[in-house]
C-alpha positions as CSV (number, residue, x, y, z in Angstrom):
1,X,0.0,0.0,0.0
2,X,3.0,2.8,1.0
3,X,4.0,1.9,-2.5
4,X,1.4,2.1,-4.5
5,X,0.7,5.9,-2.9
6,X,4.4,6.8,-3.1
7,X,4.3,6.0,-7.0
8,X,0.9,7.8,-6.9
9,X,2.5,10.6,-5.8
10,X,5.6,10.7,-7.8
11,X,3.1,10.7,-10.9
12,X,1.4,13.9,-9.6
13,X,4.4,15.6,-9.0
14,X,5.5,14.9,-12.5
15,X,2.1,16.0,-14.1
16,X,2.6,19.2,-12.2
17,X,6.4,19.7,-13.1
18,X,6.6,18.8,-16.6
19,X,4.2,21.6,-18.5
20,X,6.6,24.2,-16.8
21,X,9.5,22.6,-17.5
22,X,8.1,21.9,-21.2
23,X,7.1,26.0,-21.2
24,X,10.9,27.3,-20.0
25,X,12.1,25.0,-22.8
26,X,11.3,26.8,-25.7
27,X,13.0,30.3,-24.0
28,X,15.9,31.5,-25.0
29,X,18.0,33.1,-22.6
30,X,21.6,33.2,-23.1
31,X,23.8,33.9,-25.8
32,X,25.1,30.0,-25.6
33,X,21.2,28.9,-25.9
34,X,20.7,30.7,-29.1
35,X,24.0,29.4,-30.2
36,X,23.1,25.8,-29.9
37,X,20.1,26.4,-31.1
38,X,21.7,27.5,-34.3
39,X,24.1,24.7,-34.1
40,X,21.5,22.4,-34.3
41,X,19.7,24.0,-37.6
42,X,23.0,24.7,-39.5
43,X,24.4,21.1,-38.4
44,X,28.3,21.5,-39.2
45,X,28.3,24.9,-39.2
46,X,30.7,27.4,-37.1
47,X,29.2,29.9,-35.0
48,X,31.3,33.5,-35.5
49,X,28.9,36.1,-34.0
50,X,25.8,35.8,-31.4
51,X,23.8,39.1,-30.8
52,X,21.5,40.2,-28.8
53,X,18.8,43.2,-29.7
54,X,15.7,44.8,-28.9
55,X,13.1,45.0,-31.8
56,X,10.5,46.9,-31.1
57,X,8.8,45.0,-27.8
58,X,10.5,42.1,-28.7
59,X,13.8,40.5,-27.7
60,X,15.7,38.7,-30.6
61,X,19.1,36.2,-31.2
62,X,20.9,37.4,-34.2
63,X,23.6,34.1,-34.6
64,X,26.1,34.2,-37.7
65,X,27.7,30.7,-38.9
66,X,30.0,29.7,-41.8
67,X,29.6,26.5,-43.3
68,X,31.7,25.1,-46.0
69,X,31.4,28.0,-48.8
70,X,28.1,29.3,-47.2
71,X,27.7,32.3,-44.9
72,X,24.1,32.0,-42.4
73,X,22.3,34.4,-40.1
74,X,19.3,33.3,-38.4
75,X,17.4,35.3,-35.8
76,X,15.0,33.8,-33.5
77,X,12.6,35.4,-31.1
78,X,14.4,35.3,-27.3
79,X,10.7,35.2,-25.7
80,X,9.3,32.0,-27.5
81,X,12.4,30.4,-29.5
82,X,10.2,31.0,-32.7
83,X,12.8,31.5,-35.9
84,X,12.1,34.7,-37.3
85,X,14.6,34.6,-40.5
86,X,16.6,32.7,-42.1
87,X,19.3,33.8,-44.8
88,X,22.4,32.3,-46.5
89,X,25.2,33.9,-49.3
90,X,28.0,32.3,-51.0
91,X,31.5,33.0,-49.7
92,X,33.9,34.3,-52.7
93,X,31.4,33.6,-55.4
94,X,33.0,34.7,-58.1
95,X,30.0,35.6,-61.7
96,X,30.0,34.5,-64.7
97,X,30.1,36.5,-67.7
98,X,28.3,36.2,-70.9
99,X,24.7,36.4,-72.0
100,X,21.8,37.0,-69.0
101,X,19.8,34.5,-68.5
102,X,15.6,35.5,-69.0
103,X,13.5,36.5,-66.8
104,X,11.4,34.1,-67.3
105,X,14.2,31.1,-66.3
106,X,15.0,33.0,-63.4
107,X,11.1,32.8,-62.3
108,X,11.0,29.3,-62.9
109,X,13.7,28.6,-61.1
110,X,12.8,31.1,-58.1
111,X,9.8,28.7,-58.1
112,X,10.9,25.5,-58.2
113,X,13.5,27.0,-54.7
114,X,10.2,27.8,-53.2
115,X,7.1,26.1,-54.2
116,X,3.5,27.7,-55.0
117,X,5.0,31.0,-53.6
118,X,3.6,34.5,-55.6
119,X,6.3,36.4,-57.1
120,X,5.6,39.8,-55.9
121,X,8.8,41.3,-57.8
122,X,11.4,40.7,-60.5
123,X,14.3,42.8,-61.5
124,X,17.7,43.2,-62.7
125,X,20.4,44.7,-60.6
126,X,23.6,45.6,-62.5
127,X,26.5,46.5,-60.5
128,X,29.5,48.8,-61.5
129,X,32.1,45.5,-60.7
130,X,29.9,43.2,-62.8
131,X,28.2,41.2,-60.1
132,X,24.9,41.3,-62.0
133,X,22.4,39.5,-60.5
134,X,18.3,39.1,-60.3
135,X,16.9,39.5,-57.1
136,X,13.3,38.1,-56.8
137,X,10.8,39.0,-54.0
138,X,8.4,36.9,-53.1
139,X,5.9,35.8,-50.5
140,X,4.6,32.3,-49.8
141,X,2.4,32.1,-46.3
142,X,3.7,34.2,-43.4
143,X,6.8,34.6,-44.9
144,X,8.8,36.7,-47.5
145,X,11.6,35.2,-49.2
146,X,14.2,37.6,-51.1
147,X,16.5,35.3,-53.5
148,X,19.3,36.3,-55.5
149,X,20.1,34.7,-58.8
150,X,23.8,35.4,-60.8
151,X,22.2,37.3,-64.0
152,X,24.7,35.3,-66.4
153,X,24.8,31.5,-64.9
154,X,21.3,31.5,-63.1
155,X,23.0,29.9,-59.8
156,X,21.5,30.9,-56.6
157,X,23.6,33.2,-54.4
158,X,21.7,34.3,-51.8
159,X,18.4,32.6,-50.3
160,X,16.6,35.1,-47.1
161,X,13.3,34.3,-46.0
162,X,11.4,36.7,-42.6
163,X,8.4,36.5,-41.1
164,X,5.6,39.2,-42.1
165,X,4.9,41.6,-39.4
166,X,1.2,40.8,-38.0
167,X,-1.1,44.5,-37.5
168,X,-1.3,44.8,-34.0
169,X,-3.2,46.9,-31.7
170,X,-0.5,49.3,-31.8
171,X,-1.3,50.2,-35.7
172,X,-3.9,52.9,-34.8
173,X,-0.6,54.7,-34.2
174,X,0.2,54.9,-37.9
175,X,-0.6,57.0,-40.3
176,X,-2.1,53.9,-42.5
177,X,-2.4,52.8,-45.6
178,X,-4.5,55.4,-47.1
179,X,-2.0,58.5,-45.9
180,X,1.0,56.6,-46.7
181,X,-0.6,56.2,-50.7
182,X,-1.2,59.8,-51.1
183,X,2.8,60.4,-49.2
184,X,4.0,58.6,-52.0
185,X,1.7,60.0,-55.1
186,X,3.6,63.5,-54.1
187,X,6.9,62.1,-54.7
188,X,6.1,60.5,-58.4
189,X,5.1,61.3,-62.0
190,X,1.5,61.5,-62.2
191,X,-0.6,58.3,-63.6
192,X,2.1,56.1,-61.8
193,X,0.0,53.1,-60.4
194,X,0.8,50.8,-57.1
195,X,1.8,47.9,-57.4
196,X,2.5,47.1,-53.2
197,X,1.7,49.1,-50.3
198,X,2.9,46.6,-46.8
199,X,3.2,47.5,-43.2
200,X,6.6,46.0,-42.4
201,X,9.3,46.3,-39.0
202,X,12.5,47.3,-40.3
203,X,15.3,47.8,-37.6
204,X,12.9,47.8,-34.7
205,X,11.1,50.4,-36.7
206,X,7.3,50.3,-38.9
207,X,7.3,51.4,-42.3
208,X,5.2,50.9,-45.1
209,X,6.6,49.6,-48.2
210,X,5.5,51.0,-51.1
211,X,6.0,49.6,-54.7
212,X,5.0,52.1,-57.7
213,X,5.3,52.2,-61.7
214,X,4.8,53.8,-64.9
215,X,5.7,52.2,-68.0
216,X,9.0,50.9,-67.5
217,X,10.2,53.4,-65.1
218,X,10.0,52.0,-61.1
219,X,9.7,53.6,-57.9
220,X,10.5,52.0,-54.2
221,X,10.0,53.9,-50.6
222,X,10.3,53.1,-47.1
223,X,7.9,55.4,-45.0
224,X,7.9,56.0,-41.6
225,X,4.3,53.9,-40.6
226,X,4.4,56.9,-37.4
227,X,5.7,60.3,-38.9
228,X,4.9,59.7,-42.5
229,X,8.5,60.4,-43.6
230,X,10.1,59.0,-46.4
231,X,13.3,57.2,-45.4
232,X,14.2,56.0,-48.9
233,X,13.3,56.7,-52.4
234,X,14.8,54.8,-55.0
235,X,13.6,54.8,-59.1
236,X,14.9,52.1,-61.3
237,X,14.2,51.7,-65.4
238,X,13.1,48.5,-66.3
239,X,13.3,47.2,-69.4
């Protein structure tokens, strides 16, 4: 009988440990947590830099690792261990020259690195030291994925995927979506459309990204989602 109570109550003290034990396990609170943590997604790779930052509210691991010919930084949210982004580059990659490849091969093959995902963008980005390359943006889920492609071979040399930033009950702070359209209409030609206008958290900070053309000429900002400056204006010809 003694028995049969003391494994009784060795079972209830285990029922009442384990869900805290299973709810610390997911934290991460230490520099060497979020390294290990790393460790285990990038198996074989070599930690070189572990940060830790404030974004906004929340508390995030910024770990750097080299692997073979591959450079990785993943971020993970301190609070719930949650992965954030993810994002790789070739070491020393050295281009090819020659002939670019299409368009429409480097949408196929943006594609077939993430399935069933919507390219939301496509463009050229020539560089004065002949690094040409495609990047394509594009969003599949929760997450946006930004992939680099070498304009001349087609190989992939960078892959980056982040979470989207969820609206919050914060966001009646901002100047929204509306404001930030007519913002951006002062800055460009007139009869320029929109193609994207996203609430996003860049550097602990909310912006809207806005996404505008007409005819082949492109325009990009960054807004402050707050003030309703423009932090960056960039206009790009494509052809």
């Amino acid at each position: 009988m003694k028995r049969k109570m003391m494994l009784s109550m060795l079972m209830f003290c285990a029922v009442m440990i384990f869900p805290s034990a299973q709810a610390d396990a997911k934290k991460i609170s230490s520099s060497g947590a979020a390294s290990r943590k790393a460790r285990s997604l990038i198996k074989g790779g070599t930690v070189t830099e572990v940060d830790r930052d404030r974004e906004g509210s929340m508390t995030v691991y910024e770990v750097t690792l080299v692997k073979g010919k591959k450079k990785y930084e993943v971020k993970y949210n301190a609070t719930n261990g949650k992965l954030i982004s993810y994002e790789w580059e070739r070491i020393g990659f050295r281009p090819s020259r020659g002939t670019y490849v299409s368009k429409k091969k480097i949408k196929k093959l943006a594609l077939k690195q993430v399935k069933k995902a919507k390219v939301k963008k496509l463009f050229l980005d020539v560089s004065d030291d002949g690094d040409d390359e495609y990047e394509v943006d594009m969003k599949k889920g929760q997450k946006k994925y930004t992939l680099d492609f070498d304009a001349f071979s087609g190989k992939l040399v960078s892959y980056k995927w982040k979470l989207i930033v969820k609206k919050n009950s914060s966001s009646n702070k901002f100047i929204g979506i509306t404001k930030a359209k007519a913002i951006a209409k002062k800055k460009v030609p007139a009869g320029t459309v929109f193609e994207k206008v996203e609430l996003d958290k860049e550097h602990g900070r909310y912006v809207y990204e806005v996404e505008m053309r007409k005819g082949h000429m492109e325009y990009e900002m960054t807004i402050d989602a707050t003030s309703g400056k423009i932090l960056e204006f960039e206009k790009d010809y494509d052809d």
